[in-house]
C-alpha positions in Angstrom: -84.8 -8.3 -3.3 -87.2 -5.0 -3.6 -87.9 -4.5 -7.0 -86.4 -2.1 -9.0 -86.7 1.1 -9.8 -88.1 2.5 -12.9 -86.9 5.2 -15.2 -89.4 7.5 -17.6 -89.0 5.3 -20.3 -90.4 2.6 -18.3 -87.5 0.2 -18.3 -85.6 -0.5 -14.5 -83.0 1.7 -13.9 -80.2 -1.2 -13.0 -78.6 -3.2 -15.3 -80.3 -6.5 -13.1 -83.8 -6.1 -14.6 -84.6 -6.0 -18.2 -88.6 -5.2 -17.0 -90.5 -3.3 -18.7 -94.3 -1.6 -17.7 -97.1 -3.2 -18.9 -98.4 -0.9 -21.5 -101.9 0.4 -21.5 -103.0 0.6 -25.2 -104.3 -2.3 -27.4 -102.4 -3.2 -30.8 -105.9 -1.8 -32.7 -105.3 1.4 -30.9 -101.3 1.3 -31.7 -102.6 0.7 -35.0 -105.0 4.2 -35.0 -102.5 6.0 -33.7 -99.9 4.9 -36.5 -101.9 5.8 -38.8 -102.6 9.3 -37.8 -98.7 9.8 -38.3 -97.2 11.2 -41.5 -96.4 8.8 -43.9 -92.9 9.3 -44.3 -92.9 8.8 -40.2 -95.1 5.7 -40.6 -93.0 3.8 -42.9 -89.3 4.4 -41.2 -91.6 3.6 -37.7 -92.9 0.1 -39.7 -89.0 -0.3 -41.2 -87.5 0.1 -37.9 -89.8 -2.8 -36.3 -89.6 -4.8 -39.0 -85.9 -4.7 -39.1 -85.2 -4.8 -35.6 -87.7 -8.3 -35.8 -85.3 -9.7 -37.8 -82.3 -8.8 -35.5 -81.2 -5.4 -36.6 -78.0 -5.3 -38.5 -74.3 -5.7 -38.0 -72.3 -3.0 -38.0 -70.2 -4.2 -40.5 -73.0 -5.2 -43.1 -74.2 -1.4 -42.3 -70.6 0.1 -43.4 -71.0 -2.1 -46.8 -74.6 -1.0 -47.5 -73.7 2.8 -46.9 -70.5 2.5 -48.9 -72.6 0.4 -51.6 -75.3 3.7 -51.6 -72.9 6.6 -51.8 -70.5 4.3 -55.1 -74.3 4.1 -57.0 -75.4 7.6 -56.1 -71.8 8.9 -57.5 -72.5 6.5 -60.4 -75.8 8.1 -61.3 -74.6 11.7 -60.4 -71.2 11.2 -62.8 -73.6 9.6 -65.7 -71.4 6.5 -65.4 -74.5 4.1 -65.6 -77.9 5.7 -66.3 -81.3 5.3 -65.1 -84.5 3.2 -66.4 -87.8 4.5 -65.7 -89.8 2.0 -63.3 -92.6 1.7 -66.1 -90.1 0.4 -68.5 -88.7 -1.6 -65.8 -92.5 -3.2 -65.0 -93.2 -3.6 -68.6 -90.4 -6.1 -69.0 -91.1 -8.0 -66.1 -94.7 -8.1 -67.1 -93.4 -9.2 -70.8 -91.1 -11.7 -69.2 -93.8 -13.1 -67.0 -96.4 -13.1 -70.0 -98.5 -10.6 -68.1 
């Protein structure tokens, strides 16, 4: 069987071969090149792997956490529960946890 062809993106072109090229770049140099991203690119690139590394999400669990967002940002925008400040929020933890 002659081996198969490879798209662009580096992955075979037929649905027989999950291949992928052997990339050229070390994880140190991954690394420096991450870094030279925007943060707010950075962390949704870092979020993405992470969460695909634990298997991604269900599309159902999705639809609850979307729904879940948009109810609480409605909440907050109606005044229907109200907001603590993250300090006050630390500084009972810390009290809690005799810090």
């Amino acid at each position: 069987m002659p081996p198969a062809r490879k798209g662009k993106d580096g992955l075979a072109d037929g649905p027989e071969s999950l291949s992928v090229e052997t990339m050229s770049i070390t994880v140190d140099q991954m690394v420096e090149e991450i870094r030279s991203l925007p943060h707010d690119v950075m962390t949704n690139l870092v979020d993405r792997v992470l969460f695909e590394s634990h298997g991604g999400q269900q599309p159902d669990h999705a639809r609850a956490w979307s729904q879940t967002v948009h109810r609480r940002i409605e909440e907050i925008r109606s005044g229907q529960v109200e907001l603590i400040p993250g300090e006050e929020t630390s500084a009972k933890i810390r009290q809690i946890l005799g810090r």
